[in-house]
Kinemage of the C-alpha trace (Angstrom):
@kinemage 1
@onewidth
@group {chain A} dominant
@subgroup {mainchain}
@vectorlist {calphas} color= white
{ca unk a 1} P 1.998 -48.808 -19.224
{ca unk a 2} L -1.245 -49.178 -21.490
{ca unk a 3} L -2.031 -45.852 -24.047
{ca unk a 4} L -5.373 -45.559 -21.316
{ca unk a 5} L -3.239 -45.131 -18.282
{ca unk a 6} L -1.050 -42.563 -19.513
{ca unk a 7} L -3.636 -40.591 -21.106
{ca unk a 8} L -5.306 -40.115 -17.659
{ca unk a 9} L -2.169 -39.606 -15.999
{ca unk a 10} L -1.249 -36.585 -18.593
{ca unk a 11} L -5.360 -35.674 -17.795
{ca unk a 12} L -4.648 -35.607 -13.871
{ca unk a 13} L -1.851 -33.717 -14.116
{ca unk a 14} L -3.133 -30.875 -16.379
{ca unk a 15} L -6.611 -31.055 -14.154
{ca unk a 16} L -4.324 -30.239 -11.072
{ca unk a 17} L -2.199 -27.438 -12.616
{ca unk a 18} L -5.403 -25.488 -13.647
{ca unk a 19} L -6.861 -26.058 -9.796
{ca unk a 20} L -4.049 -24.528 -8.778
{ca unk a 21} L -4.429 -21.720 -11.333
{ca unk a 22} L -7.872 -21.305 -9.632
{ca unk a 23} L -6.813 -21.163 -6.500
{ca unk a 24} L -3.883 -18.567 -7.368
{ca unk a 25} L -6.050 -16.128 -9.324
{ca unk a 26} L -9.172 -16.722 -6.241
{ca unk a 27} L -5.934 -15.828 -3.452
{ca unk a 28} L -5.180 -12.878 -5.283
{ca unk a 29} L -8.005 -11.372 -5.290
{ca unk a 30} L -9.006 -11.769 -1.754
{ca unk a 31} L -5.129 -10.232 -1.117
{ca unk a 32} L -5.970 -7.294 -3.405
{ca unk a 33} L -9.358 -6.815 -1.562
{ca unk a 34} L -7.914 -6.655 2.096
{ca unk a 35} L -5.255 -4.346 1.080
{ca unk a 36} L -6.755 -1.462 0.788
{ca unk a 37} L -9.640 -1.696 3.402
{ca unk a 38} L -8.436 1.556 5.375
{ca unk a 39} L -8.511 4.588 3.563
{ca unk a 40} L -5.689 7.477 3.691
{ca unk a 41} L -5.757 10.775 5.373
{ca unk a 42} L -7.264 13.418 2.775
{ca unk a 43} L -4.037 15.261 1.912
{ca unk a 44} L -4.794 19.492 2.661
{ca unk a 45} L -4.035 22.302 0.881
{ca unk a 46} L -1.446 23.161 3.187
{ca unk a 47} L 2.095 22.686 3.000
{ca unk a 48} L 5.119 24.232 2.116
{ca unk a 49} L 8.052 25.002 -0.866
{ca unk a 50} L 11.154 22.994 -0.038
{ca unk a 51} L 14.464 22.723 -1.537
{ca unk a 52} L 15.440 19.092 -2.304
{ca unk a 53} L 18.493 17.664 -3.600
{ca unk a 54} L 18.629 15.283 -6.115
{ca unk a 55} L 20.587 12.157 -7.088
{ca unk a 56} L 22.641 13.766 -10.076
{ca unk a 57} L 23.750 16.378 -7.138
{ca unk a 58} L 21.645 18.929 -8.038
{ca unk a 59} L 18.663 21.130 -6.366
{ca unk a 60} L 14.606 21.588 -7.549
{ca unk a 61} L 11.983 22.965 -5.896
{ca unk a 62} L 9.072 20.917 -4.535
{ca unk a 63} L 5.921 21.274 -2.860
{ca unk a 64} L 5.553 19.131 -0.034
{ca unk a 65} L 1.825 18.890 1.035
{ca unk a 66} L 0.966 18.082 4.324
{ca unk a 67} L -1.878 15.246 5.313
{ca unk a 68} L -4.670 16.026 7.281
{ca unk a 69} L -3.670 15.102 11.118
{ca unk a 70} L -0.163 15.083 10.360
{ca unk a 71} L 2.179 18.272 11.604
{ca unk a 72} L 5.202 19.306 10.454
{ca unk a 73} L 8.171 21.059 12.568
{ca unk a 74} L 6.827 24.268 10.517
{ca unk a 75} L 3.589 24.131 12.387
{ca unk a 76} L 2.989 23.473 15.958
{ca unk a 77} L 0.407 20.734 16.317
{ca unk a 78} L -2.870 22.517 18.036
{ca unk a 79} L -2.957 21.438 21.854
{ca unk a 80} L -6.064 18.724 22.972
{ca unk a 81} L -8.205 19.029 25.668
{ca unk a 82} L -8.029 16.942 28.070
{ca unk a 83} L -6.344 13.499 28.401
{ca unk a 84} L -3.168 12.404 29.530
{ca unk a 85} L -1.952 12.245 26.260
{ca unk a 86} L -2.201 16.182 26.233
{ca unk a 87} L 0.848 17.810 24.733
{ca unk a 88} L 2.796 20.328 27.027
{ca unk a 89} L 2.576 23.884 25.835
């Protein structure tokens, strides 16, 4: 193989791995961009003091705040409307 041939093999190569670098770093990005296109529920003040055991077998104390939309067994959710999908009181 002449010192020509293998110098533009080496070239092609190295040209190929940074296209794909390119195209890993430009997939990436469109990936991070669609993730987070919808936007959580505003978490409320509301909530509530529970007791929670830990891994060590152990207890704290932690506030667990409730989401906007979202009810708990400690509060009844507020009855809609109209609508078929109307919870019975």
């Amino acid at each position: 193989m002449n010192t020509g041939t293998a110098n533009f093999l080496v070239g092609a190569a190295l040209l190929t791995l940074l296209a794909l670098a390119f195209v890993t770093v430009a997939l990436g990005v469109v990936t991070a961009l669609k993730v987070n296109d919808v936007a959580p529920e505003p978490i409320t003040p509301h909530g509530r003091w529970e007791l929670r055991p830990l891994p060590d077998g152990t207890h704290e104390y932690a506030w667990i705040a409730r989401q906007a939309g979202h009810y708990g067994p400690e509060i009844p959710r507020p009855p809609s409307a109209t609508g078929r999908h109307r919870i019975p009181t």
